[in-house]
N, C-alpha and C positions, 0 to 999 in steps of 0.2 A: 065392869071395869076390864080395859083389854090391855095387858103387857107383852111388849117384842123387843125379843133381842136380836140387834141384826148387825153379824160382824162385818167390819172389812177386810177383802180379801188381800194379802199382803205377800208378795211373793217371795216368796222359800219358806214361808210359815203357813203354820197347820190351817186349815178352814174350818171351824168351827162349825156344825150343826147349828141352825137354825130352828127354833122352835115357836112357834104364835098361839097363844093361847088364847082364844076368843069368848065369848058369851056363851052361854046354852046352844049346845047345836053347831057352836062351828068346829070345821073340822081340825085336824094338825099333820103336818108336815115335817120331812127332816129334809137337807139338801149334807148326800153324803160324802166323804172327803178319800180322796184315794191318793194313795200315796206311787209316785213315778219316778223314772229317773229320765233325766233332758240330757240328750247328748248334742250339744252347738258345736260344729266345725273341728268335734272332736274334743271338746271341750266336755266336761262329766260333772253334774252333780242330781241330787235330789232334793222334791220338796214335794207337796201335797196339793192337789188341785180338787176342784167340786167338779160334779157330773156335769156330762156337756160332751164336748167332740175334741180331736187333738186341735181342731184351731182354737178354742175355746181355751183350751189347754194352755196355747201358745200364746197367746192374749191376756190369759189371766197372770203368767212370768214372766211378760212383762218383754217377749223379746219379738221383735218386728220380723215378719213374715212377705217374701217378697213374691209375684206370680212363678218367675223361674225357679226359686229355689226347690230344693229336695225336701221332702219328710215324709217321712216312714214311722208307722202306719199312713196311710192316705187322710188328711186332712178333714175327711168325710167321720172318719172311725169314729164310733164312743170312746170313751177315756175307760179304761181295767185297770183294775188294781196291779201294782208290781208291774204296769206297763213299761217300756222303753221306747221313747220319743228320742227320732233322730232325725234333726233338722243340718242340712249343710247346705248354705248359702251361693247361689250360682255366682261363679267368676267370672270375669271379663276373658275376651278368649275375642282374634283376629282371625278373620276367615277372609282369604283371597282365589278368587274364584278363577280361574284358566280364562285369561285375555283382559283379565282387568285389572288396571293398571294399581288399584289403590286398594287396601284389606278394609274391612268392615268392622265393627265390633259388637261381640255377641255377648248374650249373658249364657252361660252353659252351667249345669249342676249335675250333682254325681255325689256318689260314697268316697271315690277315689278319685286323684290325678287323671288317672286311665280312664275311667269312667267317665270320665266328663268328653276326655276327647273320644273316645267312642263313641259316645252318644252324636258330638256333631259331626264326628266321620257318616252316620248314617243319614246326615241332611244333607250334608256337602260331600260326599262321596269324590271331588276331582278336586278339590279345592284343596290349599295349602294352610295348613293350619298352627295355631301357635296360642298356648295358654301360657301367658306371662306370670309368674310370681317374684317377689321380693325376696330374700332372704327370710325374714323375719316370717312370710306369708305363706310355707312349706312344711304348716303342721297337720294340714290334710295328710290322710295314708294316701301312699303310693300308688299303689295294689289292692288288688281284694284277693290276688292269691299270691301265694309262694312265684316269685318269677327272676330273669336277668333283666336289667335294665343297662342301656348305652348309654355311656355318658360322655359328653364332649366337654372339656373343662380344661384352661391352660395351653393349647395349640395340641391338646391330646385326647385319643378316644380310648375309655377303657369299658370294660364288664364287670357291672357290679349284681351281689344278689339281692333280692329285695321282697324280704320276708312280706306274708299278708299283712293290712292293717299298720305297718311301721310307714311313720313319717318321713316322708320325702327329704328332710331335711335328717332325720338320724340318720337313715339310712347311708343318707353321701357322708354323713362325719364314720357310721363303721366302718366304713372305706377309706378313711384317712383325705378324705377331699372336704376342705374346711369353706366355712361360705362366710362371705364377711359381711355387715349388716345392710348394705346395699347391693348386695351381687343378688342377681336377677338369674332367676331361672325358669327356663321354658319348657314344656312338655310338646314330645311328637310324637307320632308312631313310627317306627321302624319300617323298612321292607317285607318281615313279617311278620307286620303287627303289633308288636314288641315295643313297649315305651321306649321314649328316648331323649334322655333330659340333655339339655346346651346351656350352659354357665357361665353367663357373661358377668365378668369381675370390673365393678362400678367401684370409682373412684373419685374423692372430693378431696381438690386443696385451691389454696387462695395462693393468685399470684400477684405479683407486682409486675406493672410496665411503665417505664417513664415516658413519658411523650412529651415531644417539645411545644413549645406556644410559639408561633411565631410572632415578630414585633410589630408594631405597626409604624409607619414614616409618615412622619408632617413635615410637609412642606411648608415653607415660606418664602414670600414671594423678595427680593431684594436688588433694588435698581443699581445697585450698581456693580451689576457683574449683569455681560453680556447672554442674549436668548441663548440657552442650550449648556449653559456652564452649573454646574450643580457641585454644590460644596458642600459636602458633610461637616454639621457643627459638633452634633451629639453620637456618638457612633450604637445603633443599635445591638440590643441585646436578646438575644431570645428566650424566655422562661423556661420552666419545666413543672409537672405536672404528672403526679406519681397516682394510675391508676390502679386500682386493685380488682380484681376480677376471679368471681367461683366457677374453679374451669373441672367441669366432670368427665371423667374420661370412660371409654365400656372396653376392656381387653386394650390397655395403655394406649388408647389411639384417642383424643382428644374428641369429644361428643357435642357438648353444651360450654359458653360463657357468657357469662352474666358478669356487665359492672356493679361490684356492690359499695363500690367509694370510689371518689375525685379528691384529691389532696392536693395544693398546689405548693410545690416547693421553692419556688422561683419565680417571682414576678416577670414580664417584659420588661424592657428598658426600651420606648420610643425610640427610635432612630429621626434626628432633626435636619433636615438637609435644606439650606438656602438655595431658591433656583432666579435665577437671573431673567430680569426683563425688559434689560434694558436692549433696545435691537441693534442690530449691528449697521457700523455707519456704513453710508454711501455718499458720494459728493462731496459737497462742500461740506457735509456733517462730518464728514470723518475730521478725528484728532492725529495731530502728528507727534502726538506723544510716546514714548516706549513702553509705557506702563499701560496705557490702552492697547499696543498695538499686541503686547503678551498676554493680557485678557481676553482680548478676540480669538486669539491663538490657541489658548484653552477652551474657550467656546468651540471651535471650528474643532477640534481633535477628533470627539465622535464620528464627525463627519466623514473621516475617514477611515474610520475602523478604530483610530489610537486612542489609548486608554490616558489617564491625568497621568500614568507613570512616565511617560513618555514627554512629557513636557519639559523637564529638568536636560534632557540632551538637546529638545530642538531651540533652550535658552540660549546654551551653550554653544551650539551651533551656528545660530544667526547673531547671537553677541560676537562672535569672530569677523561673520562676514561683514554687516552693517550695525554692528551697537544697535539692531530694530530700527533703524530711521526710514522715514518713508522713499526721503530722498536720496540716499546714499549711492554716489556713484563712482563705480572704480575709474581711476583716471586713465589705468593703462588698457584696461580693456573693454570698459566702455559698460562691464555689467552696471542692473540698476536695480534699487529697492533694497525693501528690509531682505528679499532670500538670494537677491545679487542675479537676477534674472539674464543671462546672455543669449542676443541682445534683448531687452529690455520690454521691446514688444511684442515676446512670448505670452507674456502677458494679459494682452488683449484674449487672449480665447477664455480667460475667467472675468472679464468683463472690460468696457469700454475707457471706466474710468482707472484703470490699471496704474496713473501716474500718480494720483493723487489719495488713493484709497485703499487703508492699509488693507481691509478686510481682506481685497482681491486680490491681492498680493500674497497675501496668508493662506488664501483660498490656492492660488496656483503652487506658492513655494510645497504646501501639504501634498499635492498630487504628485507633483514632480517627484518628490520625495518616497511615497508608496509604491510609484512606477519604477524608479531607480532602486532601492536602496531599504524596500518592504517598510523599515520602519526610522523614526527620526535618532532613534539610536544608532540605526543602523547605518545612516547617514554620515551621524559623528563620528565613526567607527573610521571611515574611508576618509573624513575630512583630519583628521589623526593620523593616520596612515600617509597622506600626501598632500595634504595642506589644503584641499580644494572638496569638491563633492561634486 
């Protein structure tokens, strides 16, 4: 009969001896437990590991081991009793090389801050270098020896001391320079040599911007208003639309924004506009009505530059001269038409049928009017003024 007992190894707990007890003649063994202390990123505890190697070591607590990182003893080592294992995990770290336009990213490892860049000042010896940390990410030591370190923080450069082995992060709080949980800090070397941390103060808050919606316009189409006359039924509205956005800032100067909500606080309101298709007479089509021939009137305004406001004087103005009649002619002076045209076949140059068609009468009286007198108000203005235009 053969009994084994075979624990499992459990990390931070003891390893049990192993014992196999066999038949006549077989041999026995023990697998024996050594007790270590692990130090991670500065981070400290003990537990017990079995014989083997420090990776072995590192494998059996359970904590992942990357090619750059650091550990001390060498990885190769047996495992000793009352050993100390110090593993510190290489960090990301930007290397921009003399003439190239864009940095790189490395992984670099060390005991310290310093050490880390150290070590890549000796690959990159011309290059510009920069080990980014968080706030939260500056429990690595500084140093590995008593030193000054420069610090740039707040638009200012001061000298701090910076005992061996203290964290990067106590250190700047015994200084009275407070880091707040997203402030970013980068390690350099000095001129000589000499650390030299830069403090960039990250900032998050949510803002509000309103933005307008603009409306959209339907047309319709309605014969009985002349080409080119456009009447607003519905008057458009424009909406609003309250955006929120997480805007990060590095030393109060605006960095990143991101929309993190659309909220719409205001509908549009369509704008409805009636556009005219019915075309404008010529000949025998034309009407010799006044109500047609102040429709056309409003049609043709663009045409000249004039805006609908303007139609209210040029009413007024041609209600004096001819009541709008096609045929209105002054008896003492011979003017003719709805804009009293002297004489009459001025007319002719806005078209042939001048006598009979208000359109081109509307068409010349408009010009007349922009060449003399800029605008139909401006007209009634001088026809007020001395009874004539």
């Amino acid at each position: 009969m053969t009994t084994a007992w075979v624990p499992r190894a459990v990390s931070g707990a003891a390893v049990i001896g192993v014992v196999i007890a066999a038949g006549a003649g077989a041999a026995a063994f023990t697998v024996s437990p050594h007790d270590v202390t692990l130090v991670v990123d500065g981070a400290r505890r003990s537990l017990s590991v079995g014989d083997g190697s420090v990776s072995d070591a590192l494998a059996e607590a359970g904590v992942p081991v990357a090619a750059a990182d650091d550990v001390v003893p060498a990885r190769t080592q047996p495992v000793r009793e009352k050993m100390t294992i110090t593993l510190t995990h290489a960090q990301p770290a930007w290397v921009q090389e003399p003439g190239e336009t864009r940095a790189t990213r490395r992984a670099i490892a060390g005991t310290s801050l310093t050490d880390q860049v150290v070590r890549l000042r000796q690959d990159h010896p011309q290059a510009q270098l920069t080990v980014p940390r968080t706030a939260s990410g500056t429990s690595l030591p500084l140093v590995s020896d008593d030193t000054q370190v420069t610090v740039h923080v707040d638009g200012d450069t001061r000298t701090i001391d910076a005992p061996a082995g203290l964290a990067a992060a106590d250190a700047l709080a015994a200084s009275g320079i407070a880091l707040g949980p997203l402030d970013q800090v980068s390690l350099g070397l000095g001129g000589e040599g000499l650390p030299s941390l830069t403090i960039t103060r990250i900032g998050r808050q949510g803002v509000h911007e309103d933005v307008e919606i603009p409306f959209e316009t339907q047309e319709k189409k309605d014969d009985t208003l002349f080409v080119g006359q456009r009447i607003v039924d519905v008057e458009g509205v424009s909406g609003l639309k309250r955006v929120t956005y997480a805007v990060q800032s590095a030393n109060g100067a605006e960095s990143t924004r991101e929309v993190v909500s659309e909220e719409v606080v205001r509908k549009p309101v369509s704008e409805v506009v009636r556009v005219g298709t019915r075309e404008l007479p010529t000949g025998a089509a034309a009407s010799g009505s006044a109500g047609d021939a102040q429709q056309i009137a409003l049609a043709l305004l663009p045409e000249f530059g004039f805006g609908a406001d303007q139609f209210t004087c040029l009413q007024t103005l041609w209600n004096h001269e001819s009541g709008w009649t096609l045929t209105a002619t002054n008896p003492s002076s011979g003017a003719y038409g709805i804009p009293q045209a002297l004489p009459g076949s001025k007319m002719a140059s806005a078209g042939a049928d001048w006598r009979t068609n208000p359109a081109t009468q509307i068409r010349w009286g408009l010009g007349y009017i922009a060449q003399r007198y800029s605008t139909p108000c401006g007209a009634l203005a001088a026809w007020n003024s001395k009874g004539w235009y």
